[in-house]
C-alpha positions in Angstrom: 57.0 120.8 211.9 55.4 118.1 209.6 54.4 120.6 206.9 58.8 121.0 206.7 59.3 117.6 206.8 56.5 117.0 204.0 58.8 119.7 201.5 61.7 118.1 202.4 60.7 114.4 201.3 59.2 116.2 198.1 62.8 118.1 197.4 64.2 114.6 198.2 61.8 112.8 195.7 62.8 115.5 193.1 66.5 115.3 193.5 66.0 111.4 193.5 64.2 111.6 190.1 66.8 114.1 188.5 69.6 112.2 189.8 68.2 108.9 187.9 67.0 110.5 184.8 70.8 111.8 184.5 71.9 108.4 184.9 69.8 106.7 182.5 70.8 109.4 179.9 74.5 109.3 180.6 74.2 105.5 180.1 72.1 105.6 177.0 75.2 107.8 175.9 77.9 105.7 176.7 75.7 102.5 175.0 75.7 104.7 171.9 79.3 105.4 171.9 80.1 101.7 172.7 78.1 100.2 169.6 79.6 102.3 167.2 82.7 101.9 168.5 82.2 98.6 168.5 80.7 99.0 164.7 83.9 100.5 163.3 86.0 97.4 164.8 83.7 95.1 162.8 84.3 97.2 159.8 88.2 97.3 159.8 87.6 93.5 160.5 86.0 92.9 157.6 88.5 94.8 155.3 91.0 92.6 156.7 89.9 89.3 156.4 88.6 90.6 153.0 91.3 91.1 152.0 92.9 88.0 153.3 90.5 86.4 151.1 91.7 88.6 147.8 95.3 87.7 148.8 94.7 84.2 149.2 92.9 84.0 145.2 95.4 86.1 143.8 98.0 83.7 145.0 95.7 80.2 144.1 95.4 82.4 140.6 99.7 83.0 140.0 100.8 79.7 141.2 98.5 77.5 138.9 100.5 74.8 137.1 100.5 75.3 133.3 100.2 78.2 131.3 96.3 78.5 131.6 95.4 80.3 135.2 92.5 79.1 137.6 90.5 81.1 140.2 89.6 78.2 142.8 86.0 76.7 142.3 85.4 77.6 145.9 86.8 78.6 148.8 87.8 75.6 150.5 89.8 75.3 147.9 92.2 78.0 149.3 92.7 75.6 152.9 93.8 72.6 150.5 95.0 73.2 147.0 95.3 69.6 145.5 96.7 70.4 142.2 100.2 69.9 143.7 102.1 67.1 144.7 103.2 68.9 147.9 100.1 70.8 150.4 99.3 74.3 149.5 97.5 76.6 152.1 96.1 80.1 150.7 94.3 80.1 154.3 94.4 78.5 157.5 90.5 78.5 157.5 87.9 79.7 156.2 86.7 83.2 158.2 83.4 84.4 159.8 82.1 87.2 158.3 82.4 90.0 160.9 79.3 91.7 160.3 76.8 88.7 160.5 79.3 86.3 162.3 79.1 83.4 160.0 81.1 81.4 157.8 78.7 82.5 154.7 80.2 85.1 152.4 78.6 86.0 149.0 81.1 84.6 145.9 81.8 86.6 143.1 82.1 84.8 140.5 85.4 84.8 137.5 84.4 84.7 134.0 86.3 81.9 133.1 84.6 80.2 135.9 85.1 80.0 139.7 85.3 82.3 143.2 87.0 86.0 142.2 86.3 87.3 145.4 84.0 87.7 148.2 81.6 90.2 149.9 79.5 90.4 153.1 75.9 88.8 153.0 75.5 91.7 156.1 72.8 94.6 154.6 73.6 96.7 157.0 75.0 100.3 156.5 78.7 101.3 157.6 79.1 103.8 160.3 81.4 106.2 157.9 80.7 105.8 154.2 83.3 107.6 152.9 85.7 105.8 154.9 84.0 102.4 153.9 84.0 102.8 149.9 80.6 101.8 149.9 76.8 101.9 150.4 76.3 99.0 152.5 78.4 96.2 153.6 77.3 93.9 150.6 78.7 96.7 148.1 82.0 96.0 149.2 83.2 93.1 147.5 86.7 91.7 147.8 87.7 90.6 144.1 91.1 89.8 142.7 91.9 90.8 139.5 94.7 89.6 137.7 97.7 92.4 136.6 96.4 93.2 132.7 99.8 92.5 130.2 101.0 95.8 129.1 102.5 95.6 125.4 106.1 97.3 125.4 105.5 100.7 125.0 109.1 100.7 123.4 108.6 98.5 120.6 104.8 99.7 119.9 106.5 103.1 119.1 107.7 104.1 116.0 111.2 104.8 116.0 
């Protein structure tokens, strides 16, 4: 009668060992779903507030007083704009990047001089490339660029 009890404590043991095995891989499944899930909400994060950012210099840009147009010499510039009598807000504050959950954004910088656009500092790799646009997170950069003048095609044709 012991020998039966012995085989039944070792089928027990077994079952015991399968049964946690299946757990721990079911749960190192669901971990793997759950980061990458959680990855991709990062990364539409980022394009928005990136584009927040390009909104809010493009508008900084077309409202500067005068016929000459300024990019703002940095981004706090876009929570106060001081060239006006009356308070200009681009932003209400200044976002955390997503991807390394800081304040801290890489500038790009205008050629006539102050903050095009911004980029993640994050080297990390996007979950879907294609879908990104880009490499890494740093590749994507966020940069206004102001509508090029188009000459009248009209009047550059000869009639």
């Amino acid at each position: 009668m012991r020998s039966g009890s012995r085989r039944q404590r070792g089928f027990t043991y077994l079952a015991a060992l399968i049964l946690v095995a299946l757990l721990g891989g079911g749960l190192a499944a669901y971990g793997e779903m759950a980061s990458h899930a959680r990855q991709r909400e990062k990364e539409a994060e980022l394009i928005w507030i990136g584009n927040q950012f390009r909104e809010a210099i493009g508008l900084y840009y077309q409202r500067s007083p005068g016929a000459v147009k300024r990019y703002p010499e940095e981004l706090e510039d876009l929570l106060d704009d001081r060239r006006f009598l009356a308070r200009q807000r681009y932003l209400r504050r200044i976002y955390a990047d997503p991807m390394t959950g800081k304040a801290a954004w890489g500038l790009v910088q205008a050629p006539e001089g102050g903050v095009a656009g911004v980029y993640s500092l994050s080297e990390g790799v996007p979950a879907k490339i294609a879908v990104f646009g880009a490499q890494s997170y740093r590749e994507r950069q966020f940069v206004y660029q102001p509508p090029t003048s188009k000459v009248n095609e009209s009047k550059a044709r000869p009639g």
